[in-house]
C-alpha positions in Angstrom: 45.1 139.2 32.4 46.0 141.5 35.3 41.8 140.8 36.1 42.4 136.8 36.5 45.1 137.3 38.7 43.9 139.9 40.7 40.5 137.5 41.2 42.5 134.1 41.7 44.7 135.9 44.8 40.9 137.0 46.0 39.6 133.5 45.6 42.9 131.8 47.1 42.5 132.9 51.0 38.5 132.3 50.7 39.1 128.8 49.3 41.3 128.0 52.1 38.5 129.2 54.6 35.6 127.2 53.2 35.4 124.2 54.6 33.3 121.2 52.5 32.0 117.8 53.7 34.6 116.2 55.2 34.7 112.5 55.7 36.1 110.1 57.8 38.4 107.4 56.2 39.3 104.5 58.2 41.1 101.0 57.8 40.2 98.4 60.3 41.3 94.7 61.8 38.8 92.9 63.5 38.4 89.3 65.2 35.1 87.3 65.1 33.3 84.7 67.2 30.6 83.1 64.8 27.7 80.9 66.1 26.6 78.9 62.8 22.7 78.2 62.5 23.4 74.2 62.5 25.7 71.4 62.4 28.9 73.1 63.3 30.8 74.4 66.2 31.2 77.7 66.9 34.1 79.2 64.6 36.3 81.9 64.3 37.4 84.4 62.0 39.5 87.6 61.1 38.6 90.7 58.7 40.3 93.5 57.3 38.3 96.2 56.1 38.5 99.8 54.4 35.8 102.9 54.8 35.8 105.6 52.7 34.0 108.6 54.3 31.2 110.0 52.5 29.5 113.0 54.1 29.7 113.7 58.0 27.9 110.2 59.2 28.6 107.8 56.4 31.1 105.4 55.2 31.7 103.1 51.8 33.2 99.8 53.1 35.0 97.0 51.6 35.6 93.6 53.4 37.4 90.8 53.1 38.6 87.8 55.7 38.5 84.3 56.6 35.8 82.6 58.7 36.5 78.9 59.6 33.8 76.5 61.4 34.7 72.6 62.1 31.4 70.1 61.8 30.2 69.4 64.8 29.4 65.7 63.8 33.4 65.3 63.6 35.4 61.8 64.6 38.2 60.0 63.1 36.5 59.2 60.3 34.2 61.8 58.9 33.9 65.5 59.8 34.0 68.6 57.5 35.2 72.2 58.0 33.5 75.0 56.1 36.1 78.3 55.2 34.3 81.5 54.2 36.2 84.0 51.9 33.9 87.3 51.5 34.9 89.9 49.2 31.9 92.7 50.4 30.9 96.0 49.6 28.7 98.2 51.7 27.5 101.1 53.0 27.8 102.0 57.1 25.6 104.7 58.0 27.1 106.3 61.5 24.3 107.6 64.3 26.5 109.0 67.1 28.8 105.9 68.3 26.2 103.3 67.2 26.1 102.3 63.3 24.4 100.1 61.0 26.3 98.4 58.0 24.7 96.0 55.3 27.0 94.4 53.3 26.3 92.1 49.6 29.2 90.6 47.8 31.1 87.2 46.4 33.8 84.8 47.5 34.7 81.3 47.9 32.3 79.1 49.9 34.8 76.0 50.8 36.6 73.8 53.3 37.9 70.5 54.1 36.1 67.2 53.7 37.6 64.1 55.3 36.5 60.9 54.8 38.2 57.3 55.8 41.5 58.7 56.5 41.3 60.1 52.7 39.9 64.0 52.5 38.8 66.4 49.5 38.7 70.1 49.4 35.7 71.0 47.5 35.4 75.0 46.7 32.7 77.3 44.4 32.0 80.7 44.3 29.0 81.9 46.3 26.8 85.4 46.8 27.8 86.4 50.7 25.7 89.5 52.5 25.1 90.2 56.0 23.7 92.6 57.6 25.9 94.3 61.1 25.0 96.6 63.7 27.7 98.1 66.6 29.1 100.7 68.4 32.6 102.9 68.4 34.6 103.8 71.1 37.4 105.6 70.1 39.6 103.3 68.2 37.8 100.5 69.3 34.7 98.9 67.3 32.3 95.9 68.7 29.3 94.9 67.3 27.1 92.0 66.1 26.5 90.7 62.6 24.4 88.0 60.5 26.1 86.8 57.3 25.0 84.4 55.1 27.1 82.8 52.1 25.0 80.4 49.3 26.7 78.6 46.4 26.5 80.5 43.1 27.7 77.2 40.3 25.8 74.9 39.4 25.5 71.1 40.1 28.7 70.1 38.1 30.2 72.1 41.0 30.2 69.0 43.0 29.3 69.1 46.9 28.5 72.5 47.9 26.9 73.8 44.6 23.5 74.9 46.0 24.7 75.2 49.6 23.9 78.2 52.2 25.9 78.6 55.6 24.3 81.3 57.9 25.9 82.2 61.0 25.6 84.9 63.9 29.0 86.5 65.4 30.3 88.8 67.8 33.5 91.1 66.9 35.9 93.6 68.1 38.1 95.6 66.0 40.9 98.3 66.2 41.3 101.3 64.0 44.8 101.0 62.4 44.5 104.2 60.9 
Protein backbone atom coordinates (compact mmCIF):
# COMPACT_ATOMS: atom_id res chain seq x y z
CA UNK A 1 0.00 0.00 0.00
CA UNK A 2 2.70 2.41 1.32
CA UNK A 3 4.28 1.49 -2.57
CA UNK A 4 0.92 2.94 -4.46
CA UNK A 5 1.10 5.90 -2.59
CA UNK A 6 4.50 6.63 -2.52
CA UNK A 7 4.25 6.17 -6.71
CA UNK A 8 0.84 8.25 -7.15
CA UNK A 9 2.64 11.49 -5.15
CA UNK A 10 5.61 10.64 -7.83
CA UNK A 11 3.22 10.52 -10.80
CA UNK A 12 1.01 13.67 -9.43
CA UNK A 13 3.67 16.63 -10.14
CA UNK A 14 4.86 14.82 -13.52
CA UNK A 15 1.11 14.57 -14.64
CA UNK A 16 0.76 18.19 -14.00
CA UNK A 17 3.87 18.92 -16.18
CA UNK A 18 3.04 16.93 -19.27
CA UNK A 19 1.26 18.76 -21.43
CA UNK A 20 -1.07 16.64 -24.24
CA UNK A 21 -2.70 17.87 -27.54
CA UNK A 22 -4.53 20.66 -26.64
CA UNK A 23 -7.38 21.86 -28.83
CA UNK A 24 -9.01 24.86 -29.49
CA UNK A 25 -12.86 25.04 -28.85
CA UNK A 26 -14.76 27.75 -30.19
CA UNK A 27 -18.47 28.94 -30.62
CA UNK A 28 -19.21 31.36 -33.41
CA UNK A 29 -22.06 33.86 -34.98
CA UNK A 30 -21.71 34.71 -38.38
CA UNK A 31 -23.70 36.79 -41.07
CA UNK A 32 -23.86 35.79 -44.79
CA UNK A 33 -24.34 37.39 -48.16
CA UNK A 34 -25.50 34.52 -50.63
CA UNK A 35 -25.37 34.94 -54.44
CA UNK A 36 -27.85 32.03 -55.62
CA UNK A 37 -26.84 30.25 -59.04
CA UNK A 38 -30.34 31.37 -60.73
CA UNK A 39 -33.65 32.90 -60.47
CA UNK A 40 -33.27 34.65 -57.19
CA UNK A 41 -31.94 37.77 -55.60
CA UNK A 42 -29.16 37.83 -53.65
CA UNK A 43 -30.19 36.67 -49.95
CA UNK A 44 -29.11 36.80 -46.63
CA UNK A 45 -28.51 34.63 -43.82
CA UNK A 46 -27.23 34.04 -40.08
CA UNK A 47 -25.30 30.90 -38.56
CA UNK A 48 -24.44 29.78 -35.28
CA UNK A 49 -21.83 27.31 -35.06
CA UNK A 50 -19.69 25.07 -32.51
CA UNK A 51 -15.85 23.65 -33.06
CA UNK A 52 -14.60 21.21 -31.02
CA UNK A 53 -10.75 21.21 -31.20
CA UNK A 54 -9.11 18.18 -32.19
CA UNK A 55 -5.34 18.22 -32.24
CA UNK A 56 -3.24 21.58 -32.60
CA UNK A 57 -4.84 22.57 -36.34
CA UNK A 58 -8.18 20.99 -36.43
CA UNK A 59 -11.69 21.50 -35.52
CA UNK A 60 -15.12 19.26 -35.43
CA UNK A 61 -17.91 21.73 -36.41
CA UNK A 62 -21.58 21.75 -36.21
CA UNK A 63 -23.84 24.35 -37.98
CA UNK A 64 -27.03 25.45 -38.06
CA UNK A 65 -28.86 28.90 -39.44
CA UNK A 66 -31.22 30.38 -41.68
CA UNK A 67 -30.62 31.43 -45.32
CA UNK A 68 -33.53 33.37 -47.04
CA UNK A 69 -33.48 34.37 -50.94
CA UNK A 70 -36.80 36.17 -52.56
CA UNK A 71 -37.45 35.03 -56.43
CA UNK A 72 -36.19 37.33 -58.57
CA UNK A 73 -39.26 36.96 -61.07
CA UNK A 74 -41.44 38.49 -58.02
CA UNK A 75 -44.66 40.97 -58.63
CA UNK A 76 -47.98 41.22 -56.99
CA UNK A 77 -49.00 38.29 -58.12
CA UNK A 78 -46.47 35.49 -58.17
CA UNK A 79 -43.00 35.30 -56.60
CA UNK A 80 -41.54 32.70 -54.26
CA UNK A 81 -38.96 32.88 -51.43
CA UNK A 82 -36.80 29.83 -50.71
CA UNK A 83 -35.60 29.49 -46.67
CA UNK A 84 -32.69 27.17 -45.98
CA UNK A 85 -32.43 25.37 -42.59
CA UNK A 86 -28.93 23.30 -42.46
CA UNK A 87 -28.22 21.13 -39.58
CA UNK A 88 -24.13 20.29 -40.76
CA UNK A 89 -21.40 18.47 -39.50
CA UNK A 90 -17.86 18.90 -40.56
CA UNK A 91 -14.43 18.97 -40.24
CA UNK A 92 -12.18 22.45 -40.46
CA UNK A 93 -8.74 21.73 -40.94
CA UNK A 94 -6.68 25.10 -39.71
CA UNK A 95 -3.25 26.20 -41.87
CA UNK A 96 -1.97 29.21 -40.00
CA UNK A 97 -4.93 31.91 -40.23
CA UNK A 98 -6.33 30.46 -43.47
CA UNK A 99 -8.66 27.15 -43.14
CA UNK A 100 -10.63 24.93 -45.12
CA UNK A 101 -14.04 23.46 -43.90
CA UNK A 102 -16.30 20.90 -45.83
CA UNK A 103 -19.49 20.51 -44.42
CA UNK A 104 -22.58 17.38 -45.32
CA UNK A 105 -25.66 17.37 -43.45
CA UNK A 106 -29.87 17.70 -43.47
CA UNK A 107 -32.49 20.28 -42.95
CA UNK A 108 -35.49 21.77 -44.27
CA UNK A 109 -35.42 22.96 -47.87
CA UNK A 110 -38.66 25.55 -47.79
CA UNK A 111 -40.18 28.97 -48.21
CA UNK A 112 -43.12 30.89 -49.26
CA UNK A 113 -45.13 30.57 -52.38
CA UNK A 114 -47.57 33.21 -53.35
CA UNK A 115 -49.84 33.02 -55.86
CA UNK A 116 -53.14 35.45 -56.74
CA UNK A 117 -53.19 37.07 -53.56
CA UNK A 118 -53.47 33.35 -52.02
CA UNK A 119 -49.79 31.76 -50.89
CA UNK A 120 -48.64 28.10 -49.70
CA UNK A 121 -45.68 27.22 -47.67
CA UNK A 122 -44.41 24.03 -49.13
CA UNK A 123 -41.43 22.37 -46.90
CA UNK A 124 -39.31 18.71 -47.20
CA UNK A 125 -36.34 17.61 -45.86
CA UNK A 126 -33.23 17.80 -48.07
CA UNK A 127 -29.26 16.56 -48.00
CA UNK A 128 -27.27 20.23 -47.57
CA UNK A 129 -23.14 20.24 -47.97
CA UNK A 130 -20.96 22.93 -48.91
CA UNK A 131 -17.75 23.30 -49.09
CA UNK A 132 -15.85 26.91 -47.22
CA UNK A 133 -12.63 28.33 -47.29
CA UNK A 134 -11.44 31.66 -45.00
CA UNK A 135 -9.16 33.28 -42.87
CA UNK A 136 -8.97 34.24 -38.93
CA UNK A 137 -8.07 37.36 -37.45
CA UNK A 138 -8.22 37.24 -34.02
CA UNK A 139 -11.83 36.96 -33.03
CA UNK A 140 -12.85 37.76 -36.34
CA UNK A 141 -13.49 35.07 -39.19
CA UNK A 142 -14.30 35.90 -43.11
CA UNK A 143 -14.40 33.68 -45.66
CA UNK A 144 -16.22 32.24 -48.76
CA UNK A 145 -18.47 29.25 -49.13
CA UNK A 146 -20.51 27.04 -51.78
CA UNK A 147 -23.55 25.27 -50.27
CA UNK A 148 -25.92 23.35 -52.04
CA UNK A 149 -29.28 21.94 -50.48
CA UNK A 150 -31.45 19.12 -52.74
CA UNK A 151 -34.78 17.71 -51.75
CA UNK A 152 -34.58 14.29 -50.02
CA UNK A 153 -38.88 13.06 -50.25
CA UNK A 154 -40.28 11.89 -52.87
CA UNK A 155 -42.84 13.21 -55.35
CA UNK A 156 -45.90 13.03 -52.91
CA UNK A 157 -43.78 15.79 -51.27
CA UNK A 158 -45.44 18.24 -53.53
CA UNK A 159 -43.39 21.22 -55.10
CA UNK A 160 -39.87 21.13 -54.04
CA UNK A 161 -39.48 17.23 -53.88
CA UNK A 162 -36.59 16.77 -56.24
CA UNK A 163 -35.38 20.40 -56.01
CA UNK A 164 -31.60 21.66 -55.61
CA UNK A 165 -30.71 25.43 -54.58
CA UNK A 166 -26.92 26.18 -54.89
CA UNK A 167 -25.62 29.43 -53.90
CA UNK A 168 -22.19 31.20 -53.41
CA UNK A 169 -21.77 33.70 -50.13
CA UNK A 170 -19.54 35.87 -48.41
CA UNK A 171 -19.43 35.92 -44.42
CA UNK A 172 -17.97 37.44 -41.37
CA UNK A 173 -18.27 36.04 -37.99
CA UNK A 174 -17.19 36.80 -34.36
CA UNK A 175 -15.88 34.39 -31.83
CA UNK A 176 -18.28 34.59 -28.80
CA UNK A 177 -16.16 32.42 -26.84
Amino acid sequence: MKRKIIFLFLLLPLSATIKAQQGNNQMKIAAEVGFPSGGYHTGYGVFFKGLLGVGSSGQLTLTTGVSRFGSSGSNDVTGSVVRLIPFMAGYRQNIGKFYIEPQIGYGDFGGRITMNGDYARPSIAAFFWSAATGFNFKRFDAGVKFQSAHGAEGSAAGTWHNSSFQYTALYLGVNLF
